[in-house]
C-alpha positions in Angstrom: -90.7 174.6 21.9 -89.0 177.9 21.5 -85.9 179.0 24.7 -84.4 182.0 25.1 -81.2 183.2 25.1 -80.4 183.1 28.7 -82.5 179.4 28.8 -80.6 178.6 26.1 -77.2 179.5 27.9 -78.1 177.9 31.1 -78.9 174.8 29.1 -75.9 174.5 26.9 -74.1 171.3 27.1 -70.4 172.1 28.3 -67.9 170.1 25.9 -70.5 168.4 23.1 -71.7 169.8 19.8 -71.4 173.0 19.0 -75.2 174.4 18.8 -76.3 178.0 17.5 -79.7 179.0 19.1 -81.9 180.2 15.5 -85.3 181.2 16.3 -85.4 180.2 20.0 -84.6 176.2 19.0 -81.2 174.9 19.3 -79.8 173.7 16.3 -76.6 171.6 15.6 -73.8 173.6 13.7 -72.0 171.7 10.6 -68.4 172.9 9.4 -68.3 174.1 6.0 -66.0 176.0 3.6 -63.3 177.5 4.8 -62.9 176.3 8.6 -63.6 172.8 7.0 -60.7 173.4 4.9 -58.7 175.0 7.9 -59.4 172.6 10.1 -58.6 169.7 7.3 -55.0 171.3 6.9 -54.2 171.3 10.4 -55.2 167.8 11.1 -53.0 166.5 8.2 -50.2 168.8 9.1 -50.3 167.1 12.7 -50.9 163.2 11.3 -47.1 164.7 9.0 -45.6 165.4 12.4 -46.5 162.1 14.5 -45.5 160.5 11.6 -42.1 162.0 10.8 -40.9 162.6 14.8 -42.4 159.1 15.1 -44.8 159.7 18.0 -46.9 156.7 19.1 -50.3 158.3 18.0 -53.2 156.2 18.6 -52.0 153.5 21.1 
């Protein structure tokens, strides 16, 4: 079943996966290259941070 833009905007679930809409059927987006990379950084960077101000961080 194919949904249109605006169906597809109505329809969007608020605060899950990230979806793209490709040829009217929603489809779940995966992270890859650089903002996998990116995003790998910053996560370490903040685990560094807990770590070192010593921050309870998964109580």
């Amino acid at each position: 079943m194919t949904i249109t833009l605006d169906d597809f905007m109505d329809w969007y679930p608020d605060g899950y996966d990230r979806l793209e809409l490709g040829d009217g059927v929603a489809v779940q987006m995966q992270p890859t290259g650089t903002h996998e990379r990116v995003a790998g950084e910053v996560a370490a960077a903040a685990i560094i941070e807990i770590q070192r101000l010593q921050y309870p961080s998964f109580n």
